[in-house]
Structures are given as C-alpha cells and as structure tokens.
N, C-alpha and C positions, 0 to 999 in steps of 0.2 A: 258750695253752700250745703251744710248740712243742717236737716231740723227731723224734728218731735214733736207729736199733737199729744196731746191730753186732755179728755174731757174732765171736764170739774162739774160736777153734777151739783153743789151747791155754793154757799159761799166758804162753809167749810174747808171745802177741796181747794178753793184758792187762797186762803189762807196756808194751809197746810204747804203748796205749792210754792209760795213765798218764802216761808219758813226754808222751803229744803235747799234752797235758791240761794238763799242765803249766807249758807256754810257750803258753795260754791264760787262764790265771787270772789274776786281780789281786787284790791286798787288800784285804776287803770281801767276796769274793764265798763264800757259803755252797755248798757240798755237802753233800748226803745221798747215803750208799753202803748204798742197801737188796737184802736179799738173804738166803735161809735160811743157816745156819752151811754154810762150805766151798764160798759160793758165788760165791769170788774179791773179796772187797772188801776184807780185807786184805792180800793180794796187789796191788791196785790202790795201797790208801795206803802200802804200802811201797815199790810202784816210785815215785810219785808225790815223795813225802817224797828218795827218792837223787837222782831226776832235778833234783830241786828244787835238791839240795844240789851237783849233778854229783860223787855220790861213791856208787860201786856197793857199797863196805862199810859204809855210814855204820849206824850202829844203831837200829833202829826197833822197840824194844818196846813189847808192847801194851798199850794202856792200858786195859783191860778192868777192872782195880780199882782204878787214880786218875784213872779217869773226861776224863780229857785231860794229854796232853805237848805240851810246846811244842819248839817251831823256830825259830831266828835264823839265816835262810836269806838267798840272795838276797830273797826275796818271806819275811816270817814267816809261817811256818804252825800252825796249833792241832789236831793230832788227837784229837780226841773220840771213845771207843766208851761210847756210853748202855746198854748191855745191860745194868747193875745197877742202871742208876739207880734211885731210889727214886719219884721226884714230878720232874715238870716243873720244879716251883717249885727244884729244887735246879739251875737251870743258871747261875743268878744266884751262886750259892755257887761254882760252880768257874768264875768268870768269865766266863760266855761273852758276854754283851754288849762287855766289854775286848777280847777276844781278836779278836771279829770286826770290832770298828773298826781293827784295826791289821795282820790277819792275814787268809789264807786258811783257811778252817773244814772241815776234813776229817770227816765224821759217821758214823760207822758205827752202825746201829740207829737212825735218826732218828724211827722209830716209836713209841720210847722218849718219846718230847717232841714229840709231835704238838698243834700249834696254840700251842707257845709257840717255836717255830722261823721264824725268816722266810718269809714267804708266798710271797717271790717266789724261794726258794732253788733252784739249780739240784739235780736228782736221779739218780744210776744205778745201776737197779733191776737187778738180777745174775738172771738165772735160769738152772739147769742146762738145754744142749739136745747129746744125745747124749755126746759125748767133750768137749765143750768148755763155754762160757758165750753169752748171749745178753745183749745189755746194751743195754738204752732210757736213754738222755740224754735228759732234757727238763728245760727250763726257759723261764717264765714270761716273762723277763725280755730281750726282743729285743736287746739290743746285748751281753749274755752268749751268748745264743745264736750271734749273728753271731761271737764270738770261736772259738767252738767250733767252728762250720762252716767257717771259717777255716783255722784247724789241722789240720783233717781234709781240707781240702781239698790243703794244702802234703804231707801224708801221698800222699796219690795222685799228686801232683806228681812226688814224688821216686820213687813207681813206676815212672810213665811214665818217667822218666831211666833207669829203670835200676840205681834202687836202694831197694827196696819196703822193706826192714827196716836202713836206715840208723840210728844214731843219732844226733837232733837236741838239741843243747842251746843255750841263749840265748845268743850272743853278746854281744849290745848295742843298744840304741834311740840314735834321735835327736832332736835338739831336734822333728823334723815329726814324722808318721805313719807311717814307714818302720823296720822294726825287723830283724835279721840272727840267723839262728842257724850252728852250727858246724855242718859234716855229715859222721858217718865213717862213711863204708860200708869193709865189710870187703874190705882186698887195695887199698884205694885212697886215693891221698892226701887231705887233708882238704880237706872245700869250705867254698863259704861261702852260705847262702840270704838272698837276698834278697826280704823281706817287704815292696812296695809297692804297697798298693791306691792305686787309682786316687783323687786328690782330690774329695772333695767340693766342690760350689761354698760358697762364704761370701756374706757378703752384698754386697747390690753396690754398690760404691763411686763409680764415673764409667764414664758412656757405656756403662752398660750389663754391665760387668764386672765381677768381685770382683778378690779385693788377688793372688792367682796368675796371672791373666790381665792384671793390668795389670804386673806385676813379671816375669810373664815365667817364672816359677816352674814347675820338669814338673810335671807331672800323671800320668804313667803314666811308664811304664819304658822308653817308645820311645826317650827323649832319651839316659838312660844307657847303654841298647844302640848307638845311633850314636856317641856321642862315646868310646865305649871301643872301636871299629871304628877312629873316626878316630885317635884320641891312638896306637894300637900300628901303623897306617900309620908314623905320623911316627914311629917310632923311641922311644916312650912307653912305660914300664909299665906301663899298665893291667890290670886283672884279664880273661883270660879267659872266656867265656860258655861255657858248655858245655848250657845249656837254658832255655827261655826260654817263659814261656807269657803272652803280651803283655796278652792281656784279663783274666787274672785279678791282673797286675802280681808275678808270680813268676818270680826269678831265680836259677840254679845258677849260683856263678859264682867263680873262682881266688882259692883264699885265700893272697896276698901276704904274711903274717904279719902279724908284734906289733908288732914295733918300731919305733917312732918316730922321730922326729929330737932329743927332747927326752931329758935322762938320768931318772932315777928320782925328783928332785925337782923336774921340772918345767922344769928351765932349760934352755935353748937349746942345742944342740951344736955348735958354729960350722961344722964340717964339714961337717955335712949341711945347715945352711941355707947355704951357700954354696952343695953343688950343686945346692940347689935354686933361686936365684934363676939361676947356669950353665944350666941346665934351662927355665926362664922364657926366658932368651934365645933358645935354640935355635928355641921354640916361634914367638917373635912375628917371628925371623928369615923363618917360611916364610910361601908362599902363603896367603892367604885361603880356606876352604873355609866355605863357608855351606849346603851339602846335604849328607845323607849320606843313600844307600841302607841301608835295612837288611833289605828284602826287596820282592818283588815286589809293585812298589804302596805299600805304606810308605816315605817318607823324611821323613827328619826337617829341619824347614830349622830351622835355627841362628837364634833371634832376635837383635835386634838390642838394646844396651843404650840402647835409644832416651831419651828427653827424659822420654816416660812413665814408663818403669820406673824412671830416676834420680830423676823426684820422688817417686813412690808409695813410695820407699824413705827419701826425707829427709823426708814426711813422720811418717815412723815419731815421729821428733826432738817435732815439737812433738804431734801427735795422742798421744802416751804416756808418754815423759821429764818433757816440759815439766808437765803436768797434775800429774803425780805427788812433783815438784822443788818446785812452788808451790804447790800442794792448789788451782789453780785451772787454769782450760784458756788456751789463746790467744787474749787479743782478734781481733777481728775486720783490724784497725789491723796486727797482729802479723804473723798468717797471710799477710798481704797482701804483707809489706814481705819476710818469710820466701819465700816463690816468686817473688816481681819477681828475690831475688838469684839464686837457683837459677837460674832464666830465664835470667838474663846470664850467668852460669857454666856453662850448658851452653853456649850459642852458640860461648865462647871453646874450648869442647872440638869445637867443628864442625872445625877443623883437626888433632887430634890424632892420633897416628898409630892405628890401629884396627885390629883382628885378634882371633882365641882367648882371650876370656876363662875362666877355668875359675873362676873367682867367688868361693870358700872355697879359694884355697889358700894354707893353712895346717894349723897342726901337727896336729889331730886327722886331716887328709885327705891327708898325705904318711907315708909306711913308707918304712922302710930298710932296703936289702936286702943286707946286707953280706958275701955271698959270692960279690957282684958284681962290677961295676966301671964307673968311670966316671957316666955322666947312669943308665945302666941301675940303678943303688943307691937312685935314688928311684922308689917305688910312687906311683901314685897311684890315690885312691878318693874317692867323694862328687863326680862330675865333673858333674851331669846339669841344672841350670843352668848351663851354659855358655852364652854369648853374644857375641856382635861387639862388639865395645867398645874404650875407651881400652886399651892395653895397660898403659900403669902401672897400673891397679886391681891389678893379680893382682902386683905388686911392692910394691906398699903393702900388699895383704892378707900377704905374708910376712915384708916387714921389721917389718911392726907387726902382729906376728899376735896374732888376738882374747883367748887364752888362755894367752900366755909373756909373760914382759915383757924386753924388747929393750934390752938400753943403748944408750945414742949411740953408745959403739964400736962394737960387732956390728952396727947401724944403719949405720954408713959405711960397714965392710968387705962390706954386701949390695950396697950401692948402687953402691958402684966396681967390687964383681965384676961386676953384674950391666952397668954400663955399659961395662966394661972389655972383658965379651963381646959387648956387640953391636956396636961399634966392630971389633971381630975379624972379624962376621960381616957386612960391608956398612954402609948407610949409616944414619947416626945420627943423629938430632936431639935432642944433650945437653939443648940449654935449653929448647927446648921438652916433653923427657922431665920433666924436673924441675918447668914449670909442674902439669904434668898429673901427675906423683905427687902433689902436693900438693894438688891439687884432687880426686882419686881417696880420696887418706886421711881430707879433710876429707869427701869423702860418704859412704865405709863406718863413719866414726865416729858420722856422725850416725843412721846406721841402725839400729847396734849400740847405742847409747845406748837405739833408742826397744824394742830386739827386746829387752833386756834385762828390762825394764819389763812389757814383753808378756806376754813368760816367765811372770817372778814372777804380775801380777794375771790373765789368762787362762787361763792353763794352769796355772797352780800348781807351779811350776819354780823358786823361787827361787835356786836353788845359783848362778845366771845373774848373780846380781847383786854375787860377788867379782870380777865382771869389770869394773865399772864406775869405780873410780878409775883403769883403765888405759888405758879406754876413751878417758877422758878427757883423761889424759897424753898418749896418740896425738893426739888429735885440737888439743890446744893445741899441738904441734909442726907440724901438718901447715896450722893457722893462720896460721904465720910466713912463709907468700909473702905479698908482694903482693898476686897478685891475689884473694887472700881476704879482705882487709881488712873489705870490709862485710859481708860473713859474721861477722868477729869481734865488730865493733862490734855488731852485730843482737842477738849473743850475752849480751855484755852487757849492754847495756841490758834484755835477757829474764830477766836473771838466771842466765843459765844458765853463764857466767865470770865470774870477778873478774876486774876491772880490771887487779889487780899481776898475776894467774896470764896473764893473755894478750899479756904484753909480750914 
C-alpha cells in the first residue's frame, strides 16, 4: 500500500486537491472519501464532479437518500454516499458493479460496504488538524498511485513557475503517452502544460533497440524544447516555453489557440492549407540545422530519417495491417520480397533533396492564427520528432493529411503553390520533387495503415480506424509513379489492392 498526506489548510486547498485529482483518474478506478461528518469529503466530490465537468455552477446534490447520482462527464462519474445504506448486499441493487465498469466511483462512507468494495480501491481519509484538514491518499494499486503522484507533482511544477493556485483543466491526450491541460492563473493569459514523461523502453526489436529508438521517436521533452528554439529562429510560430523541468518531462508553454485549418465539419479550408504548404517552402528553402543547444551541456542532434527508421515504419504495413486484413501474418517468401523493395526505394531517395522534417504536419498539428498575417497565421505544435529527411515527406503529410480527405483539386492547388514557392525561392528540382513526394506518401501510408491497426488491437483506440479507407485512397494515388511499380504489384499479389483499384 502506498500513500501521501496533505494538509489542506482551508477549503480552498481542498478544492484545489480535487480539482488535481481529477485529471488523474480514469474509469474503472474506485475512491473511498472517509472521514467524520464536516470532514471535507463532500467538499472534495463537489470540486471533483465541476472540475470534471469544467463547469464551477454545475449541480451536485447529495446523494445521501438515493444512495448514488450519476455523471455523463468527460470521464462518467457515479457519486455514491452509503451513510444509510442498509447491508452491503444492497450495492448490487443500486448498481455499483455497472457504474464502476464504465465510470469513476466517487464513495463517501465506504465503511458502510466494507469487504464488498474493491480491495484494491484507492482512499482519502479527511481528518480535522487545527483550522484546516489533513488527508492521507493511499492506494494499493501502483500505477494509480503513479497517476496520482504525477498530478501532484505538475501541482508544484506550476508553483515553482509562479503559479501555485493556478487553475488546471484537461485539454487533450494523444495517440502516445503525452497528455496537455489548460492553465489560468489569475491576471495572466492562458497557458498550456505539457504532460510528457519520459518513454518507457518496449521490447526490443533489432540490434539491440525497441521500435522508438529505431524510428527515431523523442523520448523526453529535450527534442520539443530544441526544435521550437529552432522553428521561431526561422521565423516559425511555435509555442513559447516559459518553464521547463526536463527530467520530470514537464512543460509550461504558449497556448496558440483553437483553431484549426479545417472548418467545423472537418473539411479542408483551402486557405490555410495553402499557407501551409507556402510555409513548407520557406522552411526547406533554408540552411540545414542538425544541432540545437538548449542549455549548457544539452543539445539536441536532429536525427536523421535514416534507412532504419524508414523500414521500422513500413514495417508497421505487414507486421499489423497485413495480419489483421488476412487473419494470417506474412510468409516468410512475403516479408523478404516486402524489404528487398524498401531497400531499392530508399537508395533511389540517397539523392533526394533533405532538410527539416517536422513528420505529422498536418491538420491536428497546424492552428490558425487569424489576427495575423501572412506564413505567421500558421501555428505550429506536435513538432518533437523532427528529422533530416526527404523534404517532400512533410508535403505529402499535408496534401494527404491523415485525417481530412483532400480532393484531387485542393491536391493540385498544394502542389503548385508549394512548387510555385520554391521556384520563387532559389533552385528547384521539380521531377525529382515529384519522384520523392510520391515515394514519401507511399511510405507514410504504409505506416498509417499498420498505426491504425496498432491503435485499435493494442491500445484499444479504435476510433483510429475511420481513417483507413482514406489511408488507402492516399496511398493508391501516391502508387501511380513509376518508380513504385513493385511496391504495387507486391501489394497485390498480398492482397492488400485490387488489381482494378491500383491502376
């Protein structure tokens, strides 16, 4: 069992306490709020239940005589007060077995249904100490616990900035491990935190490495502190650092807004994806930067989108699609014929022109800053796999971005603005541009194909897989070079195109 005391010196602190708690929890996880009457634990589930809901008036009455109210919150919540309950046996009557499969379990009196409550349930036990409360967190259950110490630790984080009684509320998670809340300190404009522990290793896949170190993938928050140094050198909007605590992977840092490039049903806005592929130009116009300082003794070197990282990413394709498409995995015959083409298809990218990948850009990682002007109306965020690479990758990830679907027209009009400006900016190599987008869209398709797959059966992500007939549409268009030829036919014969669909 592990626990944590905390004095709450008023009711503020427990509110606050609630609040932090909250962007802690997940559904599934039980609480127990013990404590004599007046000993601040409905105080706690009422901050608890608004922060949940990010709404300071929401209404939380108690459920002291229908024994639990429900929540369709961001996260569902079930508040439980047992202090009349009759018997244990009645917690199956007011559903608590449903509630806690689908919710977070808020309990007040859990002394009431002792030993028909989960064993491993997280607890905090309220005691009066002077003018204020005294409250022991403990829970059984280690990687609850780690959530909690977590959240408390982003709590002193934001002391040290400068701002101890901020208010944080959940912004947003990402496909990885990386999750962001909102932060208003009072007299100050809103920030944004950034929640990035450091990766765990996985298992290891070749020479020695797992799939982050051979893909090149950050690991800590060093890479997103340098390449947001670099991108606002070059005249980039990136977000601002205002604090930065590297070893624990926690970031204060300039909230650039809402909006996006896309309108409110998703679809493209031709404007903003123009200046963003203008924007792309600028970029691959300038110098090669492959270091960045970001403090004395730290820099960060820019990897490169080597040979490695391009297969360990196509084989996403057969190691997870494939398997899943056919209900069987890849011969051996398969796999073989599948990397000899990759093989050849990188060598012909040994000439490509190569510069500042920024990897995902696209529409979830580009804002619009419309009281701007010019390349400065595009934000950008989500930069920290960045790499030296082809430069058409980061052209093909816009005009066929993973999540809008692009018509052929909006698709020309990228490709001419974008080649239109680099022609403007010095020298160009059209056909060569064009072999290399198309070989660039053919390998982020095959990635996305197999990260889709990933999603759904590892992580349990499915929403991942509305994206896949688009995936595909991409990737049958960016087939139609030449030099992708035995890439298509490979494809086929795996099953993985029709014959008519890849003409």
């Amino acid at each position: 069992m592990r626990s944590v005391d905390r004095l709450l010196k008023d009711e503020a602190a427990t509110i606050e306490l609630a609040e932090d708690l909250a962007l802690a929890l997940k559904a599934g996880d039980c609480v127990g709020l013990s404590g004599d009457l007046g000993a601040g634990k409905s105080t706690f589930a009422r901050a608890f239940l608004r922060a949940m809901a990010d709404d300071a008036t929401l209404e939380v009455p108690s459920p002291t005589f229908t024994l639990v109210q429900s929540y369709e919150l961001r996260i569902p919540v079930a508040h439980f007060d047992l202090y009349r309950l009759g018997d244990a046996s009645e917690l199956d009557e007011i559903g608590f077995d449903e509630a806690l499969s689908v919710s977070i379990c808020l309990i007040e009196w859990p002394e009431k249904a002792e030993g028909a409550l989960p064993a491993d349930r997280m607890t905090l036990t309220f005691t009066h100490e002077g003018e204020g409360r005294r409250v022991q967190i403990s829970a059984p259950d280690e990687a609850v616990f780690e959530r909690i110490m977590r959240s408390l630790a982003i709590r002193a984080f934001l002391a040290d900035a400068g701002h101890p009684h901020a208010r944080r509320r959940h912004l947003s998670g990402d496909a990885s491990v990386r999750a962001y809340e909102h932060i208003h300190a009072q007299n100050a404009p809103t920030k944004i935190l950034m929640d990035a522990p450091r990766h765990r290793p996985g298992p290891i896949l070749k020479d020695g490495k797992y799939y982050q170190q051979l893909a090149h993938i950050a690991e800590d928050v060093v890479p997103f502190v340098a390449l947001s140094e670099l991108l606002r050198r070059r005249g980039c909007t990136a977000p601002a650092i205002y604090a930065r605590d590297l070893d624990q992977g926690l970031l204060l840092i300039e909230d650039l807004g809402s909006e996006g490039i896309v309108d409110a049903e998703g679809r493209p806005i031709a404007e903003r994806y123009l200046e963003g592929v203008r924007l792309l130009a600028h970029l691959h116009a300038q110098p090669t930067a492959r270091e960045v300082a970001i403090a004395e003794g730290i820099v960060h070197q820019i990897p490169d989108f080597d040979r490695t990282a391009i297969k360990i990413e196509t084989s996403l394709l057969i190691d997870w699609y494939l398997p899943w498409k056919r209900g069987a995995p890849a011969s051996e015959a398969e796999r073989r014929e599948y990397f000899a083409i990759w093989d050849r298809l990188i060598d012909i990218l040994g000439s490509a022109e190569k510069n500042l990948l920024l990897r995902d850009f696209h529409s979830p990682n580009i804002l619009w800053r419309r009281d701007l002007a010019g390349l400065d109306r595009i934000g950008l965020i989500d930069f920290q796999d960045a790499m030296i690479g082809p430069t058409a990758y980061d052209v093909a990830s816009l005009v066929q971005d993973a999540r809008v679907t692009i018509d052929p027209d909006l698709a020309a009009r990228l490709m001419a603005g974008y080649k239109c400006e680099r022609k403007a900016l010095g020298l160009f190599d059209e056909t060569a541009f064009l072999r290399d987008w198309h070989l660039m869209a053919a390998q982020r398709n095959c990635k996305l194909a197999g990260i889709w797959v990933r999603l759904m059966q590892r992580d349990g992500k499915p929403a991942y897989m509305q994206h896949m007939p688009r995936t595909f549409s991409y990737l049958q268009q960016a087939l139609g070079h030449e030099v992708l030829t035995p890439l298509r036919e490979w494809c086929i014969k795996a099953g993985i195109l029709a014959p008519e669909s890849a003409n």
